[in-house]
Structures are given as structure tokens and as C-alpha cells.
N, C-alpha and C positions, 0 to 999 in steps of 0.2 A: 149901444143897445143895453148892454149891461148895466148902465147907471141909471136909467131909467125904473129896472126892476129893482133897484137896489133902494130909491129913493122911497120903494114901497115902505122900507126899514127906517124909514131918517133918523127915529132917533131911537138908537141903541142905548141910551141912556138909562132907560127903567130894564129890570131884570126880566120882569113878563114881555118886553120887546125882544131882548134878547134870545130868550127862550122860544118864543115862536117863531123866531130866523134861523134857530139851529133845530130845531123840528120841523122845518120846511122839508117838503119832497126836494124843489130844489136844491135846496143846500146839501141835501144825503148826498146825491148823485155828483154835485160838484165836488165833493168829501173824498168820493170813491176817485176821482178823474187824479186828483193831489197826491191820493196815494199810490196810486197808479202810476202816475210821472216820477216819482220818488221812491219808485219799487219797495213800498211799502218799510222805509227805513228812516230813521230821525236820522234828518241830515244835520243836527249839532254834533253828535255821537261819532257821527261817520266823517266829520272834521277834525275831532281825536282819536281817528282810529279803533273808535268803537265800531260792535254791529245791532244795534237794536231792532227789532220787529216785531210784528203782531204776535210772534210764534212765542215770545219770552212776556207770558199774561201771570199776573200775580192777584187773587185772591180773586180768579175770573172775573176782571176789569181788562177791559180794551188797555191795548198795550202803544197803542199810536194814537195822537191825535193831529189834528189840522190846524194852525193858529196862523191868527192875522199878525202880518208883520208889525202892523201897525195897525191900530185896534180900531176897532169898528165904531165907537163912539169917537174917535177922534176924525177919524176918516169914511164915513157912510158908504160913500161913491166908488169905494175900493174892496167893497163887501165882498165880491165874485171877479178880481181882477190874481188872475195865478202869479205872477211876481209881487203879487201881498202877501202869499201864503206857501207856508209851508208844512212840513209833516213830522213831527216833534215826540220823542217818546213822555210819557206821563213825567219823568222827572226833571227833565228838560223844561217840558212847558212848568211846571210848577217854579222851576229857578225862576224864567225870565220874569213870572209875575209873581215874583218872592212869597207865594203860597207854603214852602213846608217851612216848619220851624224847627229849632236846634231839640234835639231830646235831652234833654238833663235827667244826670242822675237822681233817684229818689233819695239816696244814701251816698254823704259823702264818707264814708267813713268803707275800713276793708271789709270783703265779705267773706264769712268765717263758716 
């Protein structure tokens, strides 16, 4: 049933496809059902013994997200399937899809 609505997405490939898949009513409610099953904690965090959740917001940004295990341009038909997804804190998800970069100093020299 679900791949059928899913196929409405087929191709994740353009960012305005994308975007109108995670502004779907749909997709909120499936979002909410993720975090829900995963009481609201990035289950990478909680594999080292960390505890992340919504409760720890920095620069009031959402402090959880939902990510496809396996990403929706590779996989369409897995768009709405819960053992694709799971519930990630912002840093987490930024490692897996190697989004942050290293901060280098402006000055190598000491500071006096």
C-alpha cells in the first residue's frame, strides 16, 4: 500500500521533489509515529551511551530528526517503510551525510 503513495515521489532526485515530500501532511504524521517508536531519542547517541532529545534545542532548532537509512533517491519505494528510518539527533545526521566541516583556526600563531 505504501509504495504505491510513495511512487507518487519517484524521483527524489530534484530538491523541489524533495522538499514537497517532507512538507507533505503525510510525511509530518509519519515523522511524529518515528519519534514516537524511538521515544524521541537518536538511537546512534543511545548506542554510545549517550541521551539526546528534543529537550537539548540549540539556537532554537529542532533537536531530532528522522532519516532514511537508505536514501530516498536511491530507494523511492522505502520512502514510508519504518525499518528505513530512524530518529537521529542534528549531529548525527550531519556525520552520516558528511555535512559539517572541521573549524580551523583563523590564527596559527598564540593568543596574547
Amino acid at each position: 500500500m505504501h509504495d504505491a503513495l510513495a511512487n507518487r515521489y519517484n524521483n527524489f532526485e530534484s530538491y523541489k521533489d524533495r522538499k514537497s515530500f517532507y512538507l507533505s501532511r503525510r510525511w509530518r504524521r509519519f515523522r511524529h509515529e518515528v519519534l514516537r517508536r524511538d521515544h524521541y531519542e537518536c538511537v546512534e547517541c543511545n548506542k554510545h551511551g549517550r541521551l539526546t532529545t528534543d529537550l537539548k534545542l540549540h539556537n532554537n532548532r529542532r533537536g531530532l530528526e528522522v532519516d532514511h537509512i537508505i536514501e530516498l533517491e536511491k530507494r523511492p519505494d522505502l520512502a514510508y517503510d519504518m525499518n528505513n528510518l530512524q530518529t537521529l539527533c542534528v549531529n548525527c545526521h550531519n556525520k552520516k551525510h558528511n555535512r559539517f566541516q572541521k573549524s580551523e583556526k583563523k590564527f596559527k600563531d598564540e593568543k596574547w
